[in-house]
C-alpha positions in Angstrom: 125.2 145.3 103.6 124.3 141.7 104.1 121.9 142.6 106.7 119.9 145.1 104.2 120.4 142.7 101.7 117.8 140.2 104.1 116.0 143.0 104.8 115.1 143.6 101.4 114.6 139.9 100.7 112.0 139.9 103.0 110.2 142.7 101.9 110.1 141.0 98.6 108.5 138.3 99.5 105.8 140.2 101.3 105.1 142.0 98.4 104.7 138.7 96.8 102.5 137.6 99.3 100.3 140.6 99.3 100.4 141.8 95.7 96.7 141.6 94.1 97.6 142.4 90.4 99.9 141.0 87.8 101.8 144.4 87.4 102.6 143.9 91.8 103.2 140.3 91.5 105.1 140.5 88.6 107.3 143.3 89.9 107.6 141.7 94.0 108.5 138.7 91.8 111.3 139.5 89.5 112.9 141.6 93.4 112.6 138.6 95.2 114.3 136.9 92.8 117.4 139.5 92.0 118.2 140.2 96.0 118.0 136.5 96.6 120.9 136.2 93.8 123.1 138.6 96.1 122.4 136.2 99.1 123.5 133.6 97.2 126.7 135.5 95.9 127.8 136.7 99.1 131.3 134.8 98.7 131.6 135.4 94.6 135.3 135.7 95.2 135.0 131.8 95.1 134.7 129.7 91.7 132.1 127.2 93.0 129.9 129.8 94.5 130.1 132.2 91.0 128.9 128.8 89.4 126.2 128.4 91.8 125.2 132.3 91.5 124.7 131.7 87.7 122.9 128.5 87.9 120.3 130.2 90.1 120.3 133.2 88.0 119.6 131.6 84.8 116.3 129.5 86.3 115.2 132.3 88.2 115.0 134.3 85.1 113.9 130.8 83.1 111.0 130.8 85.8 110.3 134.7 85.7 109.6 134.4 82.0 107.2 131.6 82.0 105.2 133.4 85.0 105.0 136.6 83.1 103.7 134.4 80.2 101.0 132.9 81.6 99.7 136.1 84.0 99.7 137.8 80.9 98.1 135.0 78.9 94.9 135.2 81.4 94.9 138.9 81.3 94.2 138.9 77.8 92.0 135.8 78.1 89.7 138.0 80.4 90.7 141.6 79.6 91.2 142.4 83.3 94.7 142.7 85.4 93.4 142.4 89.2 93.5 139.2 90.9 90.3 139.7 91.8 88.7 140.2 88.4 90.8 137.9 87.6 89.4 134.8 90.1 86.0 136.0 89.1 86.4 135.5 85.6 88.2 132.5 85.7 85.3 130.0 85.4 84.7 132.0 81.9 88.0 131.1 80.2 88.5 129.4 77.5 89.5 126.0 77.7 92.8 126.4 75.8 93.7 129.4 77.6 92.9 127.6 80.7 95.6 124.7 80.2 98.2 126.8 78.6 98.5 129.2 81.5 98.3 126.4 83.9 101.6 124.1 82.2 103.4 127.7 81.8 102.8 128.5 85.4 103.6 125.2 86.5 107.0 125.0 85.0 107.7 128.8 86.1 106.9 128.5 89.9 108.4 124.5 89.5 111.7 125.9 88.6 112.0 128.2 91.7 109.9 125.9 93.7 113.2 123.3 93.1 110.8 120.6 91.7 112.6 117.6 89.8 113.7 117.9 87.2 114.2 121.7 87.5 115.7 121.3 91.3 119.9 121.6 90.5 120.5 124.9 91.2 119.5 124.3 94.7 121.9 122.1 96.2 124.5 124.5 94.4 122.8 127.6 96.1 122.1 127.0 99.7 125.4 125.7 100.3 126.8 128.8 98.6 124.6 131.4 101.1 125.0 132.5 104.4 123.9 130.5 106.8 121.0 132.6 108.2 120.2 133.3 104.2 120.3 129.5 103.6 116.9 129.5 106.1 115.0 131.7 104.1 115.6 130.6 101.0 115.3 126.9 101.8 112.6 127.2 104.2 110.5 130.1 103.1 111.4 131.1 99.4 110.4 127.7 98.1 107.0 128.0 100.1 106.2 131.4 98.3 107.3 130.3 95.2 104.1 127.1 95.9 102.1 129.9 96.6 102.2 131.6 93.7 101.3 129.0 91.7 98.4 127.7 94.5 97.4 131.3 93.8 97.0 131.1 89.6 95.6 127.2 90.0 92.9 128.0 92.8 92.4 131.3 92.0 93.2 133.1 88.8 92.6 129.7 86.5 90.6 127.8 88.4 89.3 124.8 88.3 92.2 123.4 86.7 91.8 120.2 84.7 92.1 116.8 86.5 94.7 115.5 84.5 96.9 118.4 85.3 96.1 117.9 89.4 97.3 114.1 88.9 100.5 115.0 86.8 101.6 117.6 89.8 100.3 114.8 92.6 102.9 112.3 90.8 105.7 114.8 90.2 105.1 115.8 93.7 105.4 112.3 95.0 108.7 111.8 92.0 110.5 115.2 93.4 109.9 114.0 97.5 110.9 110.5 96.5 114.3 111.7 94.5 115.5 114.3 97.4 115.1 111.7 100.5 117.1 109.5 98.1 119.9 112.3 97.5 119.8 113.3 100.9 120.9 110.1 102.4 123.8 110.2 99.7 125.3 113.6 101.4 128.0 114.3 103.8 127.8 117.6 103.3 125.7 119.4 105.9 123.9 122.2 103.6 123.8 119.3 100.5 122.0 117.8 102.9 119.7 120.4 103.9 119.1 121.3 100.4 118.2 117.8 99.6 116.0 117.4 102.5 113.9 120.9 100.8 113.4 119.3 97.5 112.3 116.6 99.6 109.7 118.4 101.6 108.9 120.6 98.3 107.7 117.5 96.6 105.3 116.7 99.4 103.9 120.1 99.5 103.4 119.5 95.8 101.7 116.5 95.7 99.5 117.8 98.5 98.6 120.7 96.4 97.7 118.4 94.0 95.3 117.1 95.6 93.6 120.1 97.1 93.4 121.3 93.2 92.2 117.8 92.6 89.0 118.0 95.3 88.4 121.2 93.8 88.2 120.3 90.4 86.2 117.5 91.3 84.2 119.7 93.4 84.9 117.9 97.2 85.8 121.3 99.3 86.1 119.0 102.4 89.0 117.6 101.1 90.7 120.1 99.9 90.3 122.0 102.5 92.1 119.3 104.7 94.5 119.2 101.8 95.4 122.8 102.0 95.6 122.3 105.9 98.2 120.1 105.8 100.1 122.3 103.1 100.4 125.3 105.1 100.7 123.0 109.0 104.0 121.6 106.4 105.1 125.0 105.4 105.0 126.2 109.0 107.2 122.7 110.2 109.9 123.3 107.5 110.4 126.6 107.7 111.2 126.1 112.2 113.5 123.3 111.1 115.3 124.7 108.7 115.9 127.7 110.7 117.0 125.2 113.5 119.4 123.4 111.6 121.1 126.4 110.0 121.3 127.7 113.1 123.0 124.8 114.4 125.5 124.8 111.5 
């Protein structure tokens, strides 16, 4: 059970990672989300672990609406539902329209993303999962939920305003700052992994900030070493994650 459980975890993601319309994202979103809550509950017969299943629950589904909000919110704003129409008529929106569905998508993806402030459910969660679950959803979940909003502020709302790129850059900086801090605290091996995510979460966020930043300001050299670094990040977290569970 646990192993189609994974299986079907996986496949979520990849449908996030592949879907090109708000109806696929939205739907490859909201599965991602609901098998990842049976990962999480795979011990429910435990207090602590029933606590940590409704924690996640309630910000995955806190997240999932705000996401919802602001796809839909450009759909209207352009009258089309394809990414691709979508990215094309982006440099067309209105300005309003522009900043609203940026904030809601940055607070949606933040909250599964495990960005301070809205990062608590995951040191509750990982140590609650399977070990070979804990990987995925420390390693790689948190790296899908980045690129889903790297996909709405490059892409679907682009260029997003400056203000916005230095508010992410500084929670970024905040969120990698506040898990080194709580990871030294820990004597708890998967506290201490979790930690260490929110750590690494934060500097993936602050250097997506910046790549949204050089494109705003229109310096593609930079943010295409920006965007180099994210994904070289992604790729280093991921192996030692898996390492370190695997070691557990």
């Amino acid at each position: 059970m646990q192993a189609l459980t994974l299986a079907l975890f996986i496949g979520a993601m990849i449908g996030v990672l592949l879907a090109r319309s708000v109806a696929a994202f939205v739907l490859a979103w909201e599965s991602m989300s609901l098998v990842s809550t049976f990962l999480v509950a795979a011990h429910h017969e435990q207090r602590s672990v029933r606590r940590a299943v409704l924690s996640y629950a309630i910000m995955s589904q806190f997240g999932t609406l705000f996401i919802i909000a602001a796809l839909v919110m450009l759909a209207e704003g352009s009258g089309h539902f394809t990414f691709t129409q979508l990215t094309l008529a982006a440099p067309a929106l209105a300005a309003p329209v522009r900043v609203a569905a940026l904030t809601l998508a940055s607070i949606g993806f933040a909250s599964k993303a495990g960005i301070v402030p809205l990062h608590f459910w995951l040191p509750r969660a990982h140590p609650a999962a399977q070990p070979y679950a804990s990987a995925l959803l420390s390693g790689l979940m948190l790296a899908v939920a980045l690129y889903g909003f790297a996909n709405v502020a490059l892409d679907l709302a682009a260029p997003a305003p400056p203000s916005l790129c230095v508010a992410i850059i500084a929670i970024g900086a905040l969120t990698a700052c506040a898990g080194g801090l709580y990871a030294a605290l820990q004597s708890d091996l998967k506290r201490l992994l979790a930690y260490s995510s929110v750590e690494n979460v934060g500097i993936l966020a602050a250097t997506l900030g910046l790549a949204m930043l050089a494109t705003a300001c229109n310096v593609p050299a930079i943010a295409g070493l920006a965007l180099l670094a994210f994904f070289l990040h992604v790729a280093e977290v991921f192996s030692l994650n898996e390492t370190s569970v695997a070691r557990d």
